[in-house]
C-alpha atoms as a printed R data frame, in Angstrom:
    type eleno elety resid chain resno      x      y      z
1   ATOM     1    CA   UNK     A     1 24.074 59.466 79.641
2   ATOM     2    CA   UNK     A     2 26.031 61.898 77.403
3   ATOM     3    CA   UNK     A     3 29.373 62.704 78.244
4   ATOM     4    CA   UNK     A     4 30.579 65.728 76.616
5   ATOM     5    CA   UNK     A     5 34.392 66.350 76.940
6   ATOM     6    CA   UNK     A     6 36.221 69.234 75.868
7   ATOM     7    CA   UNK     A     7 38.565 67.747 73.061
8   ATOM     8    CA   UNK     A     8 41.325 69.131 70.768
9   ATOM     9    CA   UNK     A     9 42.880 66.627 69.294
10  ATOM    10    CA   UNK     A    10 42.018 65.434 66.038
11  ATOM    11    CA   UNK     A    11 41.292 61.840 68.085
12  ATOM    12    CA   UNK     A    12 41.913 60.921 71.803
13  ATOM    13    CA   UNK     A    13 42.072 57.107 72.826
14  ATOM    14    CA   UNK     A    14 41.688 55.963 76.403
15  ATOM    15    CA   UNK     A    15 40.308 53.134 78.903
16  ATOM    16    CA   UNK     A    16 36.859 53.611 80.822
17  ATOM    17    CA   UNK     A    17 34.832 51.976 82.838
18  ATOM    18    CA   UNK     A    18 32.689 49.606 83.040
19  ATOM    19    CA   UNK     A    19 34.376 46.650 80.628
20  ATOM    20    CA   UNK     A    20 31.190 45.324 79.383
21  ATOM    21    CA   UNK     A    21 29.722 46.620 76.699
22  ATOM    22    CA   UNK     A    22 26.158 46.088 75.233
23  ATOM    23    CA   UNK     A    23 26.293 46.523 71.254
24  ATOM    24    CA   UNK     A    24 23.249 46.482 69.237
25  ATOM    25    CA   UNK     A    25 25.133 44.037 66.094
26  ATOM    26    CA   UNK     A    26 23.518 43.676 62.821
27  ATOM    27    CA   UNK     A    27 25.569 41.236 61.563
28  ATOM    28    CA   UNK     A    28 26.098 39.416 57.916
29  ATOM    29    CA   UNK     A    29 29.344 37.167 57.393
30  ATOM    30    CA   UNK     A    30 30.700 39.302 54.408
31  ATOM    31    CA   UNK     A    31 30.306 43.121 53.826
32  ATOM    32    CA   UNK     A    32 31.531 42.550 50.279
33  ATOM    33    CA   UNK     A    33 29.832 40.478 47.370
34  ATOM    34    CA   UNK     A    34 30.221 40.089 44.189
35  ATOM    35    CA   UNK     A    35 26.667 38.301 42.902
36  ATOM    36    CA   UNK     A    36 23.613 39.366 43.425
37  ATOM    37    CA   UNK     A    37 22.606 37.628 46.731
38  ATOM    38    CA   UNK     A    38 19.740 37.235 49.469
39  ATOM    39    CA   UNK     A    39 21.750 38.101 52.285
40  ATOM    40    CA   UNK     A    40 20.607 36.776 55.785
41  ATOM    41    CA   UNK     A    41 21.410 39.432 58.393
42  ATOM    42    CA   UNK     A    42 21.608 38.655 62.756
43  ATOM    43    CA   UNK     A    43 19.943 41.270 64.758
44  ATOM    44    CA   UNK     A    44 21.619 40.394 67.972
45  ATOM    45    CA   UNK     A    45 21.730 42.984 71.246
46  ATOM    46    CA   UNK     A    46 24.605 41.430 73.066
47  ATOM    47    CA   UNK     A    47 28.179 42.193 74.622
48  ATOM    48    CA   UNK     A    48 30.470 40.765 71.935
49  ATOM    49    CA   UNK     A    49 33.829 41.661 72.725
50  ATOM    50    CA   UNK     A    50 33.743 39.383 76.220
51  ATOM    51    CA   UNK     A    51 30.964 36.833 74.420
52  ATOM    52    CA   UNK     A    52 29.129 37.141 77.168
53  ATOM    53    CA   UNK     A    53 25.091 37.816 78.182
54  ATOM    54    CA   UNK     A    54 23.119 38.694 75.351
55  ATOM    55    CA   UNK     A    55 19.327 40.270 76.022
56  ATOM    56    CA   UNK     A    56 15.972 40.127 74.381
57  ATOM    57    CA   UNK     A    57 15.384 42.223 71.842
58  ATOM    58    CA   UNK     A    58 11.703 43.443 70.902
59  ATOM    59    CA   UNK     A    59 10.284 43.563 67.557
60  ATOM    60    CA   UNK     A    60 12.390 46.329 65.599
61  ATOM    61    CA   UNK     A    61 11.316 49.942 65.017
62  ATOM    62    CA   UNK     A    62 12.484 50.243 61.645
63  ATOM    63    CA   UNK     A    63 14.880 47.787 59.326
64  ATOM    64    CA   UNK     A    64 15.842 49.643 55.811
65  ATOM    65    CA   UNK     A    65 19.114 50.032 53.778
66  ATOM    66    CA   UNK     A    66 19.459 53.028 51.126
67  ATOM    67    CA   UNK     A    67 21.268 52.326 48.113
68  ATOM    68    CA   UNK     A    68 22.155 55.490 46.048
69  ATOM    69    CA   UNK     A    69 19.899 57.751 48.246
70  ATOM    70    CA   UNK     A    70 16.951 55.566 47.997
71  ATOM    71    CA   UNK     A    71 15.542 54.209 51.358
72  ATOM    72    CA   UNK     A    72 13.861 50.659 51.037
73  ATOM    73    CA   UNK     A    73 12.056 49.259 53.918
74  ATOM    74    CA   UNK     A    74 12.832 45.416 54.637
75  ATOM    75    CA   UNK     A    75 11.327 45.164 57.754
76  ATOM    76    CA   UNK     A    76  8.818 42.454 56.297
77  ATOM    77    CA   UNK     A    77 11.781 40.169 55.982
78  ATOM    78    CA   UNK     A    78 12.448 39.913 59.707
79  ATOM    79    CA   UNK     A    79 11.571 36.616 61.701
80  ATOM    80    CA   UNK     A    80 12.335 36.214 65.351
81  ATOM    81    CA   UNK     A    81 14.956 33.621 66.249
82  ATOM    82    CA   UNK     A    82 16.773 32.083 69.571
83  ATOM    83    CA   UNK     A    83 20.015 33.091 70.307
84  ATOM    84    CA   UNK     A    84 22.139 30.749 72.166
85  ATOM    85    CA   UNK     A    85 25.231 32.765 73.402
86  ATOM    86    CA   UNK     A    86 27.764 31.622 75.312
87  ATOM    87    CA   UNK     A    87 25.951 31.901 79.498
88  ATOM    88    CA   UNK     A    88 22.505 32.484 78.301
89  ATOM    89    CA   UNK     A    89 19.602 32.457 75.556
90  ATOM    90    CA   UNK     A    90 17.888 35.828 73.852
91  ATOM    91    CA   UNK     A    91 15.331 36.644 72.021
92  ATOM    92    CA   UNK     A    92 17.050 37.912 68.636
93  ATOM    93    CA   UNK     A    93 16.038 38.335 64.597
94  ATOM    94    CA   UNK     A    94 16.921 37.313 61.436
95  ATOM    95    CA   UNK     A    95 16.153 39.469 57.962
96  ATOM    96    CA   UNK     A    96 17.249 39.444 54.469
97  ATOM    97    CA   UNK     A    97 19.324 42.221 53.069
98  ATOM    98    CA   UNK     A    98 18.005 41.818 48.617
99  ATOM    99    CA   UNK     A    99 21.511 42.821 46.715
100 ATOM   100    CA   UNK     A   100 20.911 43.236 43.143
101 ATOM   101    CA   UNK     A   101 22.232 45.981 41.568
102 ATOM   102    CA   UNK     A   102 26.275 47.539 41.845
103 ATOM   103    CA   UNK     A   103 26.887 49.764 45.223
104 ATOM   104    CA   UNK     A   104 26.691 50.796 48.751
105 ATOM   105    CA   UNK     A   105 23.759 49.375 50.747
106 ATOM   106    CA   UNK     A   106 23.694 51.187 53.851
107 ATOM   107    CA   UNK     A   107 21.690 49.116 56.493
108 ATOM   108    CA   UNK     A   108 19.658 50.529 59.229
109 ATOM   109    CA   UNK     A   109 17.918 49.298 62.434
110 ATOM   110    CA   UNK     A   110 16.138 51.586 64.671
111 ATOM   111    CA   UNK     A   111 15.013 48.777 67.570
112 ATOM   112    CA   UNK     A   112 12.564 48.873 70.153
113 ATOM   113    CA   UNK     A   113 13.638 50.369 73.355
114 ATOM   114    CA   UNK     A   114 15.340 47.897 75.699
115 ATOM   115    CA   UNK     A   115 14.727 48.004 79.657
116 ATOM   116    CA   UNK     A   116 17.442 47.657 81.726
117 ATOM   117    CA   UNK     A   117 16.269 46.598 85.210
118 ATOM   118    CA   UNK     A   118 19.629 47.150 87.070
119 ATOM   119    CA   UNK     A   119 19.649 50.569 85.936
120 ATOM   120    CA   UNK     A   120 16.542 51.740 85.574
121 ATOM   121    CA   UNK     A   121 16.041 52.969 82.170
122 ATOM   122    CA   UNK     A   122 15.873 52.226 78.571
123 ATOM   123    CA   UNK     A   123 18.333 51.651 75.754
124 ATOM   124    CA   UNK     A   124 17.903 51.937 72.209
125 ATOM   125    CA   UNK     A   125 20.905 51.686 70.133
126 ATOM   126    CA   UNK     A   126 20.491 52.806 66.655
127 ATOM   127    CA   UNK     A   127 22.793 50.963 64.070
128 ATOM   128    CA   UNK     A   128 24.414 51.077 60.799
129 ATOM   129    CA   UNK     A   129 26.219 48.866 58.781
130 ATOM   130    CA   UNK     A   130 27.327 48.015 54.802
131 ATOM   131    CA   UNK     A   131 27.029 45.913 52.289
132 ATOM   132    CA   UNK     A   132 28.953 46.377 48.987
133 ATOM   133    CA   UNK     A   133 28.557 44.660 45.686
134 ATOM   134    CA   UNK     A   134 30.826 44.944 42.494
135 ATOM   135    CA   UNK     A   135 33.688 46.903 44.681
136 ATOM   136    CA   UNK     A   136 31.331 50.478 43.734
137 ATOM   137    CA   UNK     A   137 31.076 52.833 46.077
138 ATOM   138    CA   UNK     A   138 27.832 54.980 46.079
139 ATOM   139    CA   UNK     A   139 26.862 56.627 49.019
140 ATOM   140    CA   UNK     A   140 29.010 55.321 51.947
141 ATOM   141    CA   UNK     A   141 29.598 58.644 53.105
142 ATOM   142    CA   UNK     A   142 26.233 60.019 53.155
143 ATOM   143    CA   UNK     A   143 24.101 60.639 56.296
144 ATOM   144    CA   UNK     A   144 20.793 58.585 56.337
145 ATOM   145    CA   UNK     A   145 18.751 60.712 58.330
146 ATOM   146    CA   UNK     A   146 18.715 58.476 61.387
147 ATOM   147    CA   UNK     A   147 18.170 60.293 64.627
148 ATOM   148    CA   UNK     A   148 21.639 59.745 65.524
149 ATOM   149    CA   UNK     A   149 24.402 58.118 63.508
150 ATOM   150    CA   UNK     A   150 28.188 57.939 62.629
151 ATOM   151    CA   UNK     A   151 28.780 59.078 59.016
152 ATOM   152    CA   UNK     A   152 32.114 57.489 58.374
153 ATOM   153    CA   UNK     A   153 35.171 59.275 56.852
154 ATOM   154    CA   UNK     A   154 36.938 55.910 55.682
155 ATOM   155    CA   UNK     A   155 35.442 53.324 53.787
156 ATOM   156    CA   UNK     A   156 33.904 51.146 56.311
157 ATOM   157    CA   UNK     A   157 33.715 47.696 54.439
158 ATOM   158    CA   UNK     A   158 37.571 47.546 53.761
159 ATOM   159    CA   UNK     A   159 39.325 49.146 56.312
160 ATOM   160    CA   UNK     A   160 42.813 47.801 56.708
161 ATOM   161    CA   UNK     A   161 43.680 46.653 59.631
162 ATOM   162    CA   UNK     A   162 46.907 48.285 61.500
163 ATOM   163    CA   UNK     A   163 45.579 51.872 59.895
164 ATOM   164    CA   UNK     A   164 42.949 53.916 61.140
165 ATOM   165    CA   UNK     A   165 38.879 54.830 61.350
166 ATOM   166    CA   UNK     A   166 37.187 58.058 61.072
167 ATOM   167    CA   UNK     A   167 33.857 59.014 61.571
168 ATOM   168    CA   UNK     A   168 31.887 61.761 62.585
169 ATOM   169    CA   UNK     A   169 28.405 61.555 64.767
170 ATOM   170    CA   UNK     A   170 25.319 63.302 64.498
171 ATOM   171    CA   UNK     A   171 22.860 63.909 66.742
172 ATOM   172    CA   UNK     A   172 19.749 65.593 64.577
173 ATOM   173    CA   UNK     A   173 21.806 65.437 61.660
174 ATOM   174    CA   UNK     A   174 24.476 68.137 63.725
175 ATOM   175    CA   UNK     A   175 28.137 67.196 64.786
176 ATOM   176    CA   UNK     A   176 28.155 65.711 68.325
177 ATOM   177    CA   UNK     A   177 31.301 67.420 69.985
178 ATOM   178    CA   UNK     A   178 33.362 65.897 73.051
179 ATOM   179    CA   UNK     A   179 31.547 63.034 73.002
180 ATOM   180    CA   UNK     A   180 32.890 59.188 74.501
181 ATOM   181    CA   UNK     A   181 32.920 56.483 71.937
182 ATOM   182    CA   UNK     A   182 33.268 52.879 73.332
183 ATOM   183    CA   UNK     A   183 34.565 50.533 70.846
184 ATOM   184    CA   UNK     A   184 34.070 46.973 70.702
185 ATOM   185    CA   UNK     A   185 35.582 43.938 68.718
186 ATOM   186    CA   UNK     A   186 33.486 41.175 67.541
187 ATOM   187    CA   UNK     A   187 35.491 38.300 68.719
188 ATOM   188    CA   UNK     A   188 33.157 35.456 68.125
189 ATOM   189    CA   UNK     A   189 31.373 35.916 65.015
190 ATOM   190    CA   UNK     A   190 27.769 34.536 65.151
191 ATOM   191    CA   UNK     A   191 27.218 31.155 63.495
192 ATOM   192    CA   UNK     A   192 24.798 31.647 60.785
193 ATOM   193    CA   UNK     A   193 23.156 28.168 60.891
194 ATOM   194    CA   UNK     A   194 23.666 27.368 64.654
195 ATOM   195    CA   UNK     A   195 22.779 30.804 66.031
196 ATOM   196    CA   UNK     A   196 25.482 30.693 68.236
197 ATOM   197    CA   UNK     A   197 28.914 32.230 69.163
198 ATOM   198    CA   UNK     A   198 31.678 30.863 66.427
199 ATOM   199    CA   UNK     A   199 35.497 30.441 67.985
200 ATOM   200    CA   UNK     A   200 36.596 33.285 69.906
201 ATOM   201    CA   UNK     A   201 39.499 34.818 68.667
202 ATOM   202    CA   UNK     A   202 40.126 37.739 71.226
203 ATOM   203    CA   UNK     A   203 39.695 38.879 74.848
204 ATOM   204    CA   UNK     A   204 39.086 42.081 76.423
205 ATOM   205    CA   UNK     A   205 42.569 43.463 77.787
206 ATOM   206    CA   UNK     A   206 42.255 45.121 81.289
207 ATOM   207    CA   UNK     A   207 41.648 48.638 82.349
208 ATOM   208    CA   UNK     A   208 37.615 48.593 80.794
209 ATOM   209    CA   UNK     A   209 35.940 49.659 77.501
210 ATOM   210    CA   UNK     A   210 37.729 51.006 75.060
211 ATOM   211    CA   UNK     A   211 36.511 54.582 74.351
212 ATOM   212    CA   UNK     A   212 37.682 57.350 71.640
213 ATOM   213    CA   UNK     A   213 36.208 61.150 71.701
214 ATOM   214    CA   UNK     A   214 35.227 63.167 68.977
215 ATOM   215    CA   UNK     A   215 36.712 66.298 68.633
216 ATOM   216    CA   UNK     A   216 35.332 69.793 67.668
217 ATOM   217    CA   UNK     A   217 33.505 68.581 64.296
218 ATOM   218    CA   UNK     A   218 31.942 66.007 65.978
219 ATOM   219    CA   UNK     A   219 35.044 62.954 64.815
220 ATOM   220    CA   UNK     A   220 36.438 60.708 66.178
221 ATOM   221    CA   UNK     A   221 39.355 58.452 65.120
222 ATOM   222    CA   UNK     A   222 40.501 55.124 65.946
223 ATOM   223    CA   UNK     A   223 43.321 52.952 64.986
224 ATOM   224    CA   UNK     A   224 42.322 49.193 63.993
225 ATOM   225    CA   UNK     A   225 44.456 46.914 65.381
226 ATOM   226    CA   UNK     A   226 43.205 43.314 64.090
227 ATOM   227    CA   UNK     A   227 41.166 41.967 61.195
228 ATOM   228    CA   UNK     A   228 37.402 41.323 61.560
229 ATOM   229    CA   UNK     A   229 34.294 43.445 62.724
230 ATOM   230    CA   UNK     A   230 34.551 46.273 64.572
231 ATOM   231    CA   UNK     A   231 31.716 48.435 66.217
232 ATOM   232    CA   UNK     A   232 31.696 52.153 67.635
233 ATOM   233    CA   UNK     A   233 28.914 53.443 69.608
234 ATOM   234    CA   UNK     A   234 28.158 56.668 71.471
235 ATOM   235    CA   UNK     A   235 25.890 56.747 74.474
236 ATOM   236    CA   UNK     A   236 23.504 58.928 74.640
237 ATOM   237    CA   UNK     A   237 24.191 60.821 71.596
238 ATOM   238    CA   UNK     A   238 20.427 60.760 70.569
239 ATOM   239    CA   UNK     A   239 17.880 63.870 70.654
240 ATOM   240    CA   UNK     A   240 15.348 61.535 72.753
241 ATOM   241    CA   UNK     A   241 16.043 61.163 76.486
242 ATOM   242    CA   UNK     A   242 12.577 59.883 77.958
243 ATOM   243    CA   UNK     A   243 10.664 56.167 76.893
244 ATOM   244    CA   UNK     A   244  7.719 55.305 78.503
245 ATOM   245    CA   UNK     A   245  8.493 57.743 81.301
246 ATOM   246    CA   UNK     A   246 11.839 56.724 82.208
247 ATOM   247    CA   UNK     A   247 15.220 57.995 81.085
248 ATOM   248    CA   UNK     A   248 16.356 56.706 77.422
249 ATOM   249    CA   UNK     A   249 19.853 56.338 76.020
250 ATOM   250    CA   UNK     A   250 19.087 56.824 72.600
251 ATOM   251    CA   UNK     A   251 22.502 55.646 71.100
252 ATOM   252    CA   UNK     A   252 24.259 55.169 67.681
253 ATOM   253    CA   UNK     A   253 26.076 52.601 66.537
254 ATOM   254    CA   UNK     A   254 28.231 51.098 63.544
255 ATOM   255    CA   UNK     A   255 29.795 48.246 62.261
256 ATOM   256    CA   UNK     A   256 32.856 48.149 59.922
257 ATOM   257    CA   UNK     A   257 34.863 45.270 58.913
258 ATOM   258    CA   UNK     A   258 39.401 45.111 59.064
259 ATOM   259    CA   UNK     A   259 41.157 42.909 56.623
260 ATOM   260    CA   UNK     A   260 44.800 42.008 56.915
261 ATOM   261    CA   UNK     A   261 47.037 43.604 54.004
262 ATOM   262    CA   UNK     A   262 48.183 40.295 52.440
């Protein structure tokens, strides 16, 4: 599943296919508070950019954030839930991110593998995203020590949109080099209450996925077109390539959030 490329360029930017995408989304409405809150987070494995089939997901590996190098488990807080996307339902979860104190809260979800019939193997995409109270940053830049992850090189939870991402993947905590990157845009942004797609707001242009590479040190870079949620992920980038004795894309993933320069 790993597609190494040899790449130069600081970034390279290009159309692939097969145009839909599966992202693993751990989504909460705002990556930005102020308060402290209880923040209710969507674990949703679904393909967001066309709002179309979303699959069961199985009861999650791991569910932590670290905040100022400190992991905290909050798996306890998940609960399963039903969600209704737009041509089918999934099984799906819901957990509670506790902000308290000033900083970066760096969530992680490690979920169970996912069998794909059609192609015979399993999927298991490994995902980050961020929370930040009191405009503090503490740690956004810091590996976690997943098995594979982006670390990102701009601040994920206020990116601007019409300038660009950075990030660099690890696979074992090394740089991943010549690796693809599909990117995906969240255009309908899960309903909190309803658990259900919100308004769409984009399509998918033709020509497939979007994909970036990373270069020699393992980066890639992207530049953010539109406000809202965006996710990266890497196929294959993970150490593990065998689950219950079929073939495993162990994948990361992120989530960062665009705002319009007003």
């Amino acid at each position: 599943m790993k597609k190494l490329l040899a790449a130069t360029a600081l970034s390279a930017f290009a159309l692939a296919a097969p145009a839909m995408a599966h992202f693993q989304l751990v989504y909460g409405p705002d990556m930005n508070v102020r308060k402290p809150v209880q923040m209710p987070l969507k674990l949703i494995f679904w393909h967001p950019f066309e709002n179309g089939h979303a699959m069961d997901m199985g009861q999650p590996e791991e569910f932590f954030y670290v905040l100022k190098g400190k992991k905290t488990d909050i798996s306890d807080s998940l609960r399963p839930i039903t969600f209704q996307g737009a041509n089918n339902e999934s099984a799906a979860f819901e957990g509670v991110l506790p902000v308290k104190r000033n900083g970066d809260y760096i969530v992680g979800l490690v979920p169970a593998p996912y069998y794909e019939g059609s192609e015979d193997i399993y999927i298991q995409q490994i995902t980050k995203t961020f929370v930040n109270k009191g405009g503090a940053p503490t740690g956004w830049n810091e590996p976690v020590g997943m098995k594979t992850e982006f670390v990102p090189l701009n601040k994920p939870y206020n990116v601007i949109a019409g300038s660009t991402f950075s990030a660099r993947l690890l696979s074992g905590g090394k740089p991943v080099v010549g690796a693809e990157v599909e990117v995906e845009y969240l255009a309908a942004e899960p309903d909190m209450e309803a658990n259900a797609p919100s308004e769409v707001t984009a399509r998918p242009m033709p020509g497939g996925a979007l994909v970036a590479c990373t270069d020699e040190n393992g980066v890639f870079t992207f530049g953010i077109p539109k406000a809202g949620f965006w996710g990266f992920a890497a196929l294959g980038s993970g150490p593990d390539t065998e689950h219950a004795g079929k073939e495993l894309s162990q994948d990361a993933v992120i989530w960062i959030k665009a705002f319009d320069l007003e």
